[in-house]
C-alpha positions in Angstrom: 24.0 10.7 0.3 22.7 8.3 -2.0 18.8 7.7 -3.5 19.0 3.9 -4.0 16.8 3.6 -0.7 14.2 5.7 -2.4 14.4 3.9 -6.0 13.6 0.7 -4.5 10.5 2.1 -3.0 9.6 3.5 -6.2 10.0 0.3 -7.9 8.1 -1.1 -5.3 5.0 1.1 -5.9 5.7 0.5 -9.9 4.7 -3.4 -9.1 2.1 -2.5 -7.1 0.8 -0.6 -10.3 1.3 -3.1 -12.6 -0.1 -5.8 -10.3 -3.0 -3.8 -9.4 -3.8 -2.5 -13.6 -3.4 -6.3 -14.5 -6.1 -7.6 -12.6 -7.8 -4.2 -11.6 -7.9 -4.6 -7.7 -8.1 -0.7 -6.8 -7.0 2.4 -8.3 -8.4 0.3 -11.8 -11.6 -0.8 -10.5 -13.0 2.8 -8.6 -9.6 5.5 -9.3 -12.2 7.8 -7.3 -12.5 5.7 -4.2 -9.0 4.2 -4.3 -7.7 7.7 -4.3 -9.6 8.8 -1.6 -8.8 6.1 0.5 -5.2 6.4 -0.3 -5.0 9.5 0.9 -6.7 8.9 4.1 -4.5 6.0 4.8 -1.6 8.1 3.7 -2.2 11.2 6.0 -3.1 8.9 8.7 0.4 7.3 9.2 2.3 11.1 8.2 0.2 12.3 11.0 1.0 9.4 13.2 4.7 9.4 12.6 4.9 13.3 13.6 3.7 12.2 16.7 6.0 9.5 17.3 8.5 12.2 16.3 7.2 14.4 18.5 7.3 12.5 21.6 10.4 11.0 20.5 9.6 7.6 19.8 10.9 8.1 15.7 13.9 8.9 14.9 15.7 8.9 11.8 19.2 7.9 12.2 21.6 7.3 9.6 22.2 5.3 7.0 24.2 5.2 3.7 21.2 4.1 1.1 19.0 7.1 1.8 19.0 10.8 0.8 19.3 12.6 3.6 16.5 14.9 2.3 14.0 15.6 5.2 10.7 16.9 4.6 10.6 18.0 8.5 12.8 17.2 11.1 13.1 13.2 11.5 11.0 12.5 8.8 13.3 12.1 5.2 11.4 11.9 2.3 11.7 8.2 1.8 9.2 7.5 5.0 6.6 9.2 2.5 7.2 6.7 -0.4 7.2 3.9 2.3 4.1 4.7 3.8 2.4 5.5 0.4 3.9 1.9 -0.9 2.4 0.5 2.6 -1.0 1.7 2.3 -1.5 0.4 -1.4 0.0 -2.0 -1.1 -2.5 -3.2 1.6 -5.5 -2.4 -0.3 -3.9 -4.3 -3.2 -3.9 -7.3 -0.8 -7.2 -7.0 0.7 -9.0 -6.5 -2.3 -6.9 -9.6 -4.3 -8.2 -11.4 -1.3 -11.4 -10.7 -1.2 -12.1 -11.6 -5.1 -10.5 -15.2 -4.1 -12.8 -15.6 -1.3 -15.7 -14.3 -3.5 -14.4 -17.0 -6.2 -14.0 -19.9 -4.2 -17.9 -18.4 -2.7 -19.2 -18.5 -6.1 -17.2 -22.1 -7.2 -18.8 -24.3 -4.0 -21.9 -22.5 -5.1 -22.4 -23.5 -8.7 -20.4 -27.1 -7.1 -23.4 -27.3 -4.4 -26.3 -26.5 -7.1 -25.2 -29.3 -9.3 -24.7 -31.4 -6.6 -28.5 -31.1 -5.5 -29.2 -31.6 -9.4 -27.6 -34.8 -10.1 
């Protein structure tokens, strides 16, 4: 039994944190919204994975870097940190993308407006 599995995952989230507070892509720019979408997204994949445990499509198996702690059968307590890490670390990626998109949108329009001035 080890944790190391886990620590990465929560080392993981801990840049996701400090990415996301540094240029405030989502629990810094709306904590209300972000949280509520993070717990959608969250109970979402929980849900999905009991199904795929369920119907036997998940399965744990072993392995020396995790804790052995399940939270129900087939599911240790690492897949909870993975899929929490998962879904913010998505939204941190589709909202860092979106304000360079809406950068490079404003640049070509402020480029275009003195363009049609000069």
């Amino acid at each position: 039994m080890s944790i190391l599995y886990l620590l990465i995952l929560i080392g993981a989230i801990g840049c996701m944190v400090l990415l996301d507070r540094r240029f405030r892509l989502f629990f810094w720019r709306d904590t209300w919204r972000a949280t509520v979408v993070g717990v959608i997204g969250l109970v979402f994949f929980v849900v999905w994975d009991l199904l795929g445990i369920a119907l036997g499509v998940f399965s744990r198996g072993d392995s020396p870097i995790s804790t052995g702690i399940l939270i129900a059968p087939e599911l240790p307590v690492e897949e909870i940190f993975f899929l929490a890490f998962l879904c913010y670390l998505t939204m941190v990626l589709v909202t860092g993308v979106r304000r360079i998109l809406d950068r490079r949108i404003l640049d070509r329009r402020i480029l275009d407006r003195g363009r049609r001035r000069g």
